[in-house]
C-alpha positions as CSV (number, residue, x, y, z in Angstrom):
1,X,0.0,0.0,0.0
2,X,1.2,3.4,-1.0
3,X,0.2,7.0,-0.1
4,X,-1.4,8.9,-2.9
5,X,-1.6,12.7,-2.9
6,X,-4.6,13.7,-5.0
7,X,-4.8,16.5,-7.0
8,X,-8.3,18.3,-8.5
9,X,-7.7,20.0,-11.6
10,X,-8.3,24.0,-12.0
11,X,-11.9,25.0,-11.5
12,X,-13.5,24.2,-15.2
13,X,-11.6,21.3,-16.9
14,X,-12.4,18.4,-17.6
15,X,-9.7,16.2,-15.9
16,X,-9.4,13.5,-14.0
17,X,-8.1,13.9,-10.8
18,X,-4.2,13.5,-10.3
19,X,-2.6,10.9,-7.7
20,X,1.2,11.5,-7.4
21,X,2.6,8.8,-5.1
22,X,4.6,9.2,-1.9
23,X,7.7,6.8,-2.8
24,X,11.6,6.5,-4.5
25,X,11.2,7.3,-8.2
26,X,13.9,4.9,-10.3
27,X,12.7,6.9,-13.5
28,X,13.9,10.3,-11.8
29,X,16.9,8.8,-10.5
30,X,18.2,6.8,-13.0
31,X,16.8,9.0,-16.3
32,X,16.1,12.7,-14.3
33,X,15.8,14.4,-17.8
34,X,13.1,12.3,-18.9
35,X,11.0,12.6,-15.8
36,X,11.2,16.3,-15.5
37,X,10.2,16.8,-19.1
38,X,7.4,13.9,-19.1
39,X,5.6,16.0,-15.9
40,X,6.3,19.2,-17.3
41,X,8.9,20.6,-14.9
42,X,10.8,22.4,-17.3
43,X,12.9,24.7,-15.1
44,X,14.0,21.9,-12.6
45,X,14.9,20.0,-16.4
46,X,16.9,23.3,-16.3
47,X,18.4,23.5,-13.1
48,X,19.5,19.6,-13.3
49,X,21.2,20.3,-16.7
50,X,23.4,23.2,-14.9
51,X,24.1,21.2,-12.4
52,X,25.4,18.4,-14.6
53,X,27.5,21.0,-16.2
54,X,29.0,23.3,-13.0
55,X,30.1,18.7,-11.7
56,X,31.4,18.3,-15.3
57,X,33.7,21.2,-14.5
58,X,34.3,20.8,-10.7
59,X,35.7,17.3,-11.5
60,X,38.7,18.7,-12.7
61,X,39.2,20.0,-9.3
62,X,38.3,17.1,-7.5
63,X,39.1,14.3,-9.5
64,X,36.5,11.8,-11.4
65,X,35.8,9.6,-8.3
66,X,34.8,12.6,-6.4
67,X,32.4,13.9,-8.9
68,X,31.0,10.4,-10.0
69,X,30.3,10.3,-6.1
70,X,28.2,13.2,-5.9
71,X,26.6,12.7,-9.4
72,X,25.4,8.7,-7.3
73,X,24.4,11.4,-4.2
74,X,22.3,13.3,-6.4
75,X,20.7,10.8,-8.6
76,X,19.5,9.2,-4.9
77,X,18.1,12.8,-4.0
78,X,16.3,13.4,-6.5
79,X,14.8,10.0,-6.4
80,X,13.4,10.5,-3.2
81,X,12.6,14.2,-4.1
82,X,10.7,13.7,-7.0
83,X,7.3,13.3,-5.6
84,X,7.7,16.9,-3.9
85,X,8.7,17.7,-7.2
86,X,5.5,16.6,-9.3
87,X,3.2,18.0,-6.1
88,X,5.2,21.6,-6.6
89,X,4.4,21.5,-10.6
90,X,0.7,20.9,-10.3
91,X,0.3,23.3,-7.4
92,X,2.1,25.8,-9.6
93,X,-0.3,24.9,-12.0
94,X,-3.3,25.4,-10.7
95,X,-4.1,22.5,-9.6
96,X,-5.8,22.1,-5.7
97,X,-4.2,19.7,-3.4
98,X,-7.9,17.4,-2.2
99,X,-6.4,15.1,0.3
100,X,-4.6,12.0,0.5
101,X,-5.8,8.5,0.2
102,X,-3.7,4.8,1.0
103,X,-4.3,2.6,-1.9
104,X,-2.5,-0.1,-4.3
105,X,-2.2,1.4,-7.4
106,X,-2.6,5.2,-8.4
107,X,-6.0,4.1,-10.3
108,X,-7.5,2.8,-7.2
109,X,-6.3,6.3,-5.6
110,X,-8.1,7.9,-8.5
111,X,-11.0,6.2,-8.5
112,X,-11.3,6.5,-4.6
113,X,-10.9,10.1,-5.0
114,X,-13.7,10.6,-7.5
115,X,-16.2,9.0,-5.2
C-alpha cells in the first residue's frame, strides 16, 4: 500500500483527478531528464542540466571519483525528491491539493478520490 496525494484539476476542466505517489522514483533517479520533461517541470529539467555542467567542471578540481560520487548522491536525491517535485508543478499549475488517500495502485487512488 502506498500514499497517494490527490490533485483536483483548475476549476472548469475536464480532468481527471491526479494521484502522485509518496515513494523512491527509479525513472527520476536513473533518467532525471526524462521525468522532469514527461511532468512538465521544465525549469527543474533546467536547473539539473546546470548542475550536470558546474560537476562536469568541478571534477577537474576534484578528481573523477569525487564527482561520480556526488553525481550517485544526487541521482539518490532526487529520487526520493521527486514526488515533492511533481506535487510543486501541479500546485504551480493550478491545480488544488484534495487530500490523501492509502491505496495499491494510483488508479484505485483515483477512483477513490472521484467517489
Amino acid at each position: 500500500m502506498t500514499l497517494y496525494a490527490i490533485f483536483d484539476p483548475q476549476p472548469g476542466k475536464t480532468a481527471l483527478p491526479v494521484a502522485v505517489p509518496e515513494k523512491f522514483s527509479w525513472l527520476a533517479a536513473v533518467l532525471p531528464p526524462v521525468f522532469f520533461l514527461r511532468h512538465g517541470l521544465w525549469l527543474e529539467c533546467l536547473a539539473y542540466g546546470l548542475k550536470i555542467v558546474a560537476l562536469v567542471i568541478l571534477a577537474g578540481f576534484i578528481g573523477d571519483d569525487a564527482a561520480l560520487l556526488l553525481y550517485g548522491l544526487l541521482a539518490i536525491w532526487l529520487g526520493f525528491a521527486a514526488p515533492g517535485f511533481r506535487r510543486h508543478g501541479l500546485s504551480w499549475r493550478g491545480w488544488r491539493h484534495r487530500g490523501d488517500r492509502i491505496a495499491a495502485s494510483s488508479d484505485l487512488a483515483q477512483l477513490e478520490a472521484l467517489s
